[in-house]
The first five atom37 places (N, CA, C, CB, O) and aatype in JSON, in Angstrom:
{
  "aatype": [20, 20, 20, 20, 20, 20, 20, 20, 20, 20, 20, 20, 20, 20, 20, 20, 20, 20, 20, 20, 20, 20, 20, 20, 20, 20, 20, 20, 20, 20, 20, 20, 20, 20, 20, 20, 20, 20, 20, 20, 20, 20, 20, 20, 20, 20, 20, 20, 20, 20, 20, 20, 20, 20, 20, 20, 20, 20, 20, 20, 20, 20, 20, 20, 20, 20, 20, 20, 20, 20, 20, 20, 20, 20, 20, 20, 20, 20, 20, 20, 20, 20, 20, 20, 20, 20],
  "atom_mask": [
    [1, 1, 1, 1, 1],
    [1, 1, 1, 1, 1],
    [1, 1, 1, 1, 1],
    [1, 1, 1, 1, 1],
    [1, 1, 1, 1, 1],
    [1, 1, 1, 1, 1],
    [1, 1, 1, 1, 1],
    [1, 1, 1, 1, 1],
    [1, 1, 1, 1, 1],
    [1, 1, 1, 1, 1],
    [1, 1, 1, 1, 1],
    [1, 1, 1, 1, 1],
    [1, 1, 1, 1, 1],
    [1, 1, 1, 1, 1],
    [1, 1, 1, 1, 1],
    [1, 1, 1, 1, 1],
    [1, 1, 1, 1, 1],
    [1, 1, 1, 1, 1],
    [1, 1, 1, 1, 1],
    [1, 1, 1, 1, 1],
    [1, 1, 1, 1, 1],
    [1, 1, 1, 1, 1],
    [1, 1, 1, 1, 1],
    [1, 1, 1, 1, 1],
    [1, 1, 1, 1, 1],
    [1, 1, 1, 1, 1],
    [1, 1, 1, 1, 1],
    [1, 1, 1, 1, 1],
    [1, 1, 1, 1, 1],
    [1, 1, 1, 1, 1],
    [1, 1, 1, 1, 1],
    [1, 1, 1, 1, 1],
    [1, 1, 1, 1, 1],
    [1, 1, 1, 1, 1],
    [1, 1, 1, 1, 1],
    [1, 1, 1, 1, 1],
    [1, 1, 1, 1, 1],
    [1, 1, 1, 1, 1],
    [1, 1, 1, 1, 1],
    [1, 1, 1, 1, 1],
    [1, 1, 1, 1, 1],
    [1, 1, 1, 1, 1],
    [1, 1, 1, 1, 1],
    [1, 1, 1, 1, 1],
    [1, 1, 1, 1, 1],
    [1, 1, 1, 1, 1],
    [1, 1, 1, 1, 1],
    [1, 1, 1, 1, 1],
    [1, 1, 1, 1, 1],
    [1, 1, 1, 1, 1],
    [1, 1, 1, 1, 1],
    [1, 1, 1, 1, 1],
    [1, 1, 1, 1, 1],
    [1, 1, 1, 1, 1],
    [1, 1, 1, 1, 1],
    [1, 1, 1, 1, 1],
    [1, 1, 1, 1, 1],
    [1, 1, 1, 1, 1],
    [1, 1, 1, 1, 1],
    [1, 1, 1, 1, 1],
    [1, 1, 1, 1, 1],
    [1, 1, 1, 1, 1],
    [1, 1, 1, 1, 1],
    [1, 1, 1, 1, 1],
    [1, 1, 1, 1, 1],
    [1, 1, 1, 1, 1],
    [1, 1, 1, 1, 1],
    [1, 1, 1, 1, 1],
    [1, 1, 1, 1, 1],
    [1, 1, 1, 1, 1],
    [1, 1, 1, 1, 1],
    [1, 1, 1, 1, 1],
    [1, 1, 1, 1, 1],
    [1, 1, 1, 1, 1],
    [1, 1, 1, 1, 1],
    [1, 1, 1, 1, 1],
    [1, 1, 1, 1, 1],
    [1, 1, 1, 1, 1],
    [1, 1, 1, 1, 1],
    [1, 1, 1, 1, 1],
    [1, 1, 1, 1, 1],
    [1, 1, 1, 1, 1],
    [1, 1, 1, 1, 1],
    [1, 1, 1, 1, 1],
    [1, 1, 1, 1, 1],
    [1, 1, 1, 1, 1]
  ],
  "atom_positions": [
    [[130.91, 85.35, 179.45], [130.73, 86.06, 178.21], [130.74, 87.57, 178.49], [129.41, 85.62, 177.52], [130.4, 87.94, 179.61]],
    [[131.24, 88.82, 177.23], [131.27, 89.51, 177.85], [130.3, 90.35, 177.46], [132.27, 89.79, 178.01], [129.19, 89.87, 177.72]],
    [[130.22, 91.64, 176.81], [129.3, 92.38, 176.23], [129.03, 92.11, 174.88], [129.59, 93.58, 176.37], [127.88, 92.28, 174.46]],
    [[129.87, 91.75, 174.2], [129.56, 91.07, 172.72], [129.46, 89.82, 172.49], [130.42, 91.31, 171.82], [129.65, 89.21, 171.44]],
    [[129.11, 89.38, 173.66], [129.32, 87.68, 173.65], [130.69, 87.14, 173.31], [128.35, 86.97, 172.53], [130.69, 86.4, 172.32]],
    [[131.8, 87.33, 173.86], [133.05, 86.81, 173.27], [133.16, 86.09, 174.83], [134.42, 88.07, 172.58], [132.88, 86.59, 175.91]],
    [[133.69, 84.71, 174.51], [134.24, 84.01, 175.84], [135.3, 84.65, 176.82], [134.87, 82.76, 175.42], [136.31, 83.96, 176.69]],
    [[135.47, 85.31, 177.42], [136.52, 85.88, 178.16], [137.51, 85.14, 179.35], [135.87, 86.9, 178.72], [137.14, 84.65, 180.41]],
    [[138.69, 85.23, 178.87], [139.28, 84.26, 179.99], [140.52, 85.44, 180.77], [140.15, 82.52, 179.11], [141.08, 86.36, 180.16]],
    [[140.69, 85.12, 182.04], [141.79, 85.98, 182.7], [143.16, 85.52, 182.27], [141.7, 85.92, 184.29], [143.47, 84.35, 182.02]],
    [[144.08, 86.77, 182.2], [145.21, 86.46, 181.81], [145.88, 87.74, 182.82], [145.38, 86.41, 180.09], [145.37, 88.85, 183.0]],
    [[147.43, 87.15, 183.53], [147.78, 88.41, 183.85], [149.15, 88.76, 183.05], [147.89, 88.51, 185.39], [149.94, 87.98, 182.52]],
    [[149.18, 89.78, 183.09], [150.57, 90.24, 181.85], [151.09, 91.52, 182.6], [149.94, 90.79, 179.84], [150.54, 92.44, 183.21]],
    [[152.29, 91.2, 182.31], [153.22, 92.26, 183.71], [153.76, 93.6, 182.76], [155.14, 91.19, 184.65], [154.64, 93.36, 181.93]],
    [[153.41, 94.51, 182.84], [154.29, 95.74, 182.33], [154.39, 96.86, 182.88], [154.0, 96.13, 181.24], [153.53, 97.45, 183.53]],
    [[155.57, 97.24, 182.59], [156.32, 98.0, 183.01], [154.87, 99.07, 183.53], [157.57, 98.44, 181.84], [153.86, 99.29, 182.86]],
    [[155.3, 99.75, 185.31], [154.74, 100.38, 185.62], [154.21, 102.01, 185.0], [155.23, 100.15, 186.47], [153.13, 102.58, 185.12]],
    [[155.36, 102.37, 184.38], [155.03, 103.36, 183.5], [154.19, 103.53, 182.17], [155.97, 103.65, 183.27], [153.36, 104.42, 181.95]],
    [[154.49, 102.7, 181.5], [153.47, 101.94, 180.4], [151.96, 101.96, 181.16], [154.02, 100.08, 180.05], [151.25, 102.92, 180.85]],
    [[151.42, 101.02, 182.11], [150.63, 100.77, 182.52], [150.11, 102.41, 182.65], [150.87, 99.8, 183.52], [149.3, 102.78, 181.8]],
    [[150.5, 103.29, 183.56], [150.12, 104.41, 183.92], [149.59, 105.52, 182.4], [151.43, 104.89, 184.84], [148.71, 106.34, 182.12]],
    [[150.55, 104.99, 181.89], [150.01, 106.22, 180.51], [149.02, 105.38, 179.81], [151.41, 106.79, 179.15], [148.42, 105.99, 178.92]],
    [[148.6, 103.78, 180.04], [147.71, 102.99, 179.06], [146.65, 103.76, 180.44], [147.97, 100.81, 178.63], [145.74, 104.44, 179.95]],
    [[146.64, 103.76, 181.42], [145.29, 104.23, 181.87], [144.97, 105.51, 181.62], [145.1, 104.09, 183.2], [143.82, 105.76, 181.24]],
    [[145.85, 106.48, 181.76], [145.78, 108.14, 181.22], [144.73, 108.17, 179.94], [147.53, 108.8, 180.6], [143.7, 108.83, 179.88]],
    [[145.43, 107.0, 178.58], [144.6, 106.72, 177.97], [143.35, 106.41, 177.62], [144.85, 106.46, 177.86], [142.68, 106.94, 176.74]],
    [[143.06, 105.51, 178.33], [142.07, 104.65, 178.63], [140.63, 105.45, 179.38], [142.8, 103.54, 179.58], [139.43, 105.18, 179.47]],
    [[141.49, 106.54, 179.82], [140.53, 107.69, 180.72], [140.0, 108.57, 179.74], [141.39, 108.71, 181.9], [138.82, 108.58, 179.38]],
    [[140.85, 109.25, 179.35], [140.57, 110.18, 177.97], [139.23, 109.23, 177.08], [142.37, 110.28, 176.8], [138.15, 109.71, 176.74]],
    [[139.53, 108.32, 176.93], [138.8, 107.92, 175.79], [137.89, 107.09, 176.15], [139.52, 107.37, 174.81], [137.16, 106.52, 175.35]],
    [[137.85, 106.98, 177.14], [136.62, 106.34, 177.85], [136.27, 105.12, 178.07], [135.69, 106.62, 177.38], [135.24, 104.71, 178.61]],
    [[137.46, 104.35, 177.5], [137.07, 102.88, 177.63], [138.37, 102.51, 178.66], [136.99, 101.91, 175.95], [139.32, 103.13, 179.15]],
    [[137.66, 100.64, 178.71], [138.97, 100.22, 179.95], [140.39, 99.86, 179.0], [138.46, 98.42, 181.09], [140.64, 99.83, 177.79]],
    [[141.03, 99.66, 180.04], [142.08, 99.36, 179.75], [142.1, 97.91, 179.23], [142.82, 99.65, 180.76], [143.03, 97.55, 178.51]],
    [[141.12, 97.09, 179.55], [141.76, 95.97, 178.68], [140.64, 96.06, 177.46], [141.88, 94.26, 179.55], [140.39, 94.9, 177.14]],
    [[140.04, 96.79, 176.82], [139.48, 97.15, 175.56], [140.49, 97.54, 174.74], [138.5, 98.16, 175.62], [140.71, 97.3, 173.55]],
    [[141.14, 98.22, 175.64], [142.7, 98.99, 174.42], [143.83, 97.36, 174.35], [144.17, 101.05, 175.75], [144.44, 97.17, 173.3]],
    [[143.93, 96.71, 175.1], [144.54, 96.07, 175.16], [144.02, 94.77, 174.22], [144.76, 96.09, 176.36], [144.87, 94.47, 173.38]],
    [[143.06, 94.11, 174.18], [142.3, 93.57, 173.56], [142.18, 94.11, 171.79], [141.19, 93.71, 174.43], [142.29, 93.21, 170.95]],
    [[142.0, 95.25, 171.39], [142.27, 95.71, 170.42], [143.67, 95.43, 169.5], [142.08, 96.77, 170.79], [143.9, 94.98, 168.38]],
    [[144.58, 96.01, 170.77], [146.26, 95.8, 170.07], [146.49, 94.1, 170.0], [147.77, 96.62, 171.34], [147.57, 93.68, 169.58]],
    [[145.63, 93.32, 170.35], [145.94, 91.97, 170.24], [145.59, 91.4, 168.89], [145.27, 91.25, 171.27], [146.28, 90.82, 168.04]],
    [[144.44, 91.7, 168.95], [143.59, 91.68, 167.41], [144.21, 92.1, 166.36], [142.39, 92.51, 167.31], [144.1, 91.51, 165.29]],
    [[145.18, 93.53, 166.56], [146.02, 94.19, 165.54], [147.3, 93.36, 165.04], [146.49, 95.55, 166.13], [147.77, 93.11, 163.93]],
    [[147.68, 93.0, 166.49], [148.79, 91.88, 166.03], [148.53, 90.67, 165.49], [149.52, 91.48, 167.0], [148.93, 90.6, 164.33]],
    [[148.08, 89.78, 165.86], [147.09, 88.39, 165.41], [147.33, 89.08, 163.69], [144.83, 88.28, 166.28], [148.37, 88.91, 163.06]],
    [[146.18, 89.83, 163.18], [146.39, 90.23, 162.3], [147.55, 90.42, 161.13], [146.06, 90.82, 162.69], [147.72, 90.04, 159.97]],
    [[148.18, 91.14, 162.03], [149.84, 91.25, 161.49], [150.79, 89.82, 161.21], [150.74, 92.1, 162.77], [151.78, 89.74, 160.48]],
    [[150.27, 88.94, 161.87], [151.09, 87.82, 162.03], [150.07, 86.73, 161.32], [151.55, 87.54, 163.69], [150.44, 85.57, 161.54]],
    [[148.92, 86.83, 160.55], [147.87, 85.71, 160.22], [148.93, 85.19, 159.4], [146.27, 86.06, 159.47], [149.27, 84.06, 159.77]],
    [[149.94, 85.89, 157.81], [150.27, 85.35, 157.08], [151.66, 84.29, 157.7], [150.35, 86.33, 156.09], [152.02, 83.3, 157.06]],
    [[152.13, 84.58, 158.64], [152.79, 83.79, 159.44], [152.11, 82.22, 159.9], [153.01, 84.67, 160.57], [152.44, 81.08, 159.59]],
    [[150.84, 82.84, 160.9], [150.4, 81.36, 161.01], [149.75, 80.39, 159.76], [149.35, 81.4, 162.06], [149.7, 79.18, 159.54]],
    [[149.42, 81.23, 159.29], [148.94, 80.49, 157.94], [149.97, 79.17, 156.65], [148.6, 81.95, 157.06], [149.75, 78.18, 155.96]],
    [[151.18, 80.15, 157.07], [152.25, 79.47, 156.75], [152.7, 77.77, 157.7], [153.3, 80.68, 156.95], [152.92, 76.63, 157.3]],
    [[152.65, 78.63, 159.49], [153.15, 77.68, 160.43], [151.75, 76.65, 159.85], [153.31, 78.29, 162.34], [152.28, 75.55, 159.69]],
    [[150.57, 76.55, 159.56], [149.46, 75.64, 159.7], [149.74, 74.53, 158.37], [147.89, 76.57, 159.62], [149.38, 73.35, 158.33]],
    [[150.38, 75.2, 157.46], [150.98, 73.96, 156.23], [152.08, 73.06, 156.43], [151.53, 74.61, 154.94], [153.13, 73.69, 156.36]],
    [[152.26, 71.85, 156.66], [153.46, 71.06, 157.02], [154.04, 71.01, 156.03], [153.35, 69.82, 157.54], [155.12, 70.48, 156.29]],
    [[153.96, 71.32, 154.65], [154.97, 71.23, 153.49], [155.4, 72.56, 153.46], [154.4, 70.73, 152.05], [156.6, 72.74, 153.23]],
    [[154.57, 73.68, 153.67], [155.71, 75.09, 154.01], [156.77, 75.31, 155.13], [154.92, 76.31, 154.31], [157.69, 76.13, 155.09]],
    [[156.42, 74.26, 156.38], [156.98, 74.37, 157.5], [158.3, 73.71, 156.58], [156.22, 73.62, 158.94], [159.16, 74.42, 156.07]],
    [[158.26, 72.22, 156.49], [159.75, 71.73, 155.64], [160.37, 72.22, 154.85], [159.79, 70.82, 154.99], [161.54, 71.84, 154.84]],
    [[159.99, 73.24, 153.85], [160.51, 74.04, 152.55], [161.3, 74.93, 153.3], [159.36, 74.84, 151.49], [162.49, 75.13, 153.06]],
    [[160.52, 75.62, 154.45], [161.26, 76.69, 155.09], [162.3, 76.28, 156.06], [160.35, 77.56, 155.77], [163.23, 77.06, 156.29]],
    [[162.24, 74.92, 156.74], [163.32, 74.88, 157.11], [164.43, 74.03, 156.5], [163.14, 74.7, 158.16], [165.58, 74.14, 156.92]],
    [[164.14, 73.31, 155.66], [165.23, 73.16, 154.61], [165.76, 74.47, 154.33], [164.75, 72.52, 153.3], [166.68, 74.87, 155.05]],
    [[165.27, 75.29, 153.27], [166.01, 76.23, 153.09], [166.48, 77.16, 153.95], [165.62, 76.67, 152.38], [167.2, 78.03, 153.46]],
    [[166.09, 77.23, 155.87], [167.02, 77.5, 156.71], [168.77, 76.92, 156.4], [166.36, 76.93, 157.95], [169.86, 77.5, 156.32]],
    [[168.41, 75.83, 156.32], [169.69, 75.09, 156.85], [170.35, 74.79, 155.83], [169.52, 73.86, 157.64], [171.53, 74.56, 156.11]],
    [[170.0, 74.66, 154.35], [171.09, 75.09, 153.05], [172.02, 76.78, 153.45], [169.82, 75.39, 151.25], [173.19, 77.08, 153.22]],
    [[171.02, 77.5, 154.05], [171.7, 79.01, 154.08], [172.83, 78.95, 155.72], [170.03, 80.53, 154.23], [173.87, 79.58, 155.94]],
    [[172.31, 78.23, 156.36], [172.79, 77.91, 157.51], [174.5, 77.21, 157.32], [171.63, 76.89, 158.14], [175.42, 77.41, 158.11]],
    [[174.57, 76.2, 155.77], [175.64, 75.38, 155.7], [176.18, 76.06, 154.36], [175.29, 73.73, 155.71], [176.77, 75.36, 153.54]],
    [[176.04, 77.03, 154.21], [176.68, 77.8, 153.11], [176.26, 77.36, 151.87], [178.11, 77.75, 153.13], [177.23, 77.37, 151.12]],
    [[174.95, 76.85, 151.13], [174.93, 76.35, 149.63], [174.55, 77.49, 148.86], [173.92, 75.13, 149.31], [173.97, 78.48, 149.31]],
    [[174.86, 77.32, 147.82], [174.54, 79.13, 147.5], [173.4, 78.91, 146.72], [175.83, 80.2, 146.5], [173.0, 78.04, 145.96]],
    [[172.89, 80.24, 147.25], [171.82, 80.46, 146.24], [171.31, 80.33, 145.05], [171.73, 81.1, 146.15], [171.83, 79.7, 144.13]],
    [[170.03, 81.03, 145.01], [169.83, 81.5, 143.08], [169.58, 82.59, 143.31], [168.57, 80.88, 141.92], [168.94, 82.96, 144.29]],
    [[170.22, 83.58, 142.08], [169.89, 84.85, 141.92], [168.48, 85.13, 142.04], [170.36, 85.26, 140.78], [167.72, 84.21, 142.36]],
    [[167.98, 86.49, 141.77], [166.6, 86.36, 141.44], [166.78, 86.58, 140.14], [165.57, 87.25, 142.11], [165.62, 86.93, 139.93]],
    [[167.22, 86.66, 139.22], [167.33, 86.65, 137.57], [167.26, 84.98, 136.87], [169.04, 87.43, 137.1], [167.02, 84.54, 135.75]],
    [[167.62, 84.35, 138.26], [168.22, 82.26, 137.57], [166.58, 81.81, 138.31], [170.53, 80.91, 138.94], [166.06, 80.74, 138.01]],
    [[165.9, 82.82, 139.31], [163.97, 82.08, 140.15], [163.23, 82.07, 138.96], [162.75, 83.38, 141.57], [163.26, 82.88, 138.03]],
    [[162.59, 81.09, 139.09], [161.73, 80.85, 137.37], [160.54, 82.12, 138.32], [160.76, 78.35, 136.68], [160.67, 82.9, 139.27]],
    [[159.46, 81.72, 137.42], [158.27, 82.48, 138.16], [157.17, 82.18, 138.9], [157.74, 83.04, 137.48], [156.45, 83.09, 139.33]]
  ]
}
């Protein structure tokens, strides 16, 4: 556990040596570690992507969406948005 009680597990993640160098430059300035900043931008993304998983977690949105992959995939045509009810 760590300082806020969150379960912490190791992960290693490879980037580019230059990246790395300016995330610590960072990380110095502002006083925290580097995987606090890193940990943060994870949370930001997760975030960014909830309405995604939220979608992947419905099995009748998963089929709608890939049906209508594969109508667009085999050429059926559309509906305008003037002919989409509401």
């Amino acid at each position: 556990m760590n300082k806020k009680g969150l379960d912490m597990a190791t992960a290693t993640v490879r980037i580019p040596a230059e990246k790395r160098d300016i995330l610590r430059i960072i990380a110095g300035i502002e006083k925290i570690e580097m995987k606090e900043i890193l940990s943060g931008l994870i949370d930001e993304y997760i975030e960014r992507h909830q309405e995604t998983l939220d979608l992947l977690s419905r099995p009748e949105w998963v089929d709608i969406i890939v049906r209508g992959k594969q109508e667009v995939d085999t050429g059926v045509k559309g509906k305008t948005l003037d002919e989409l009810g509401d």
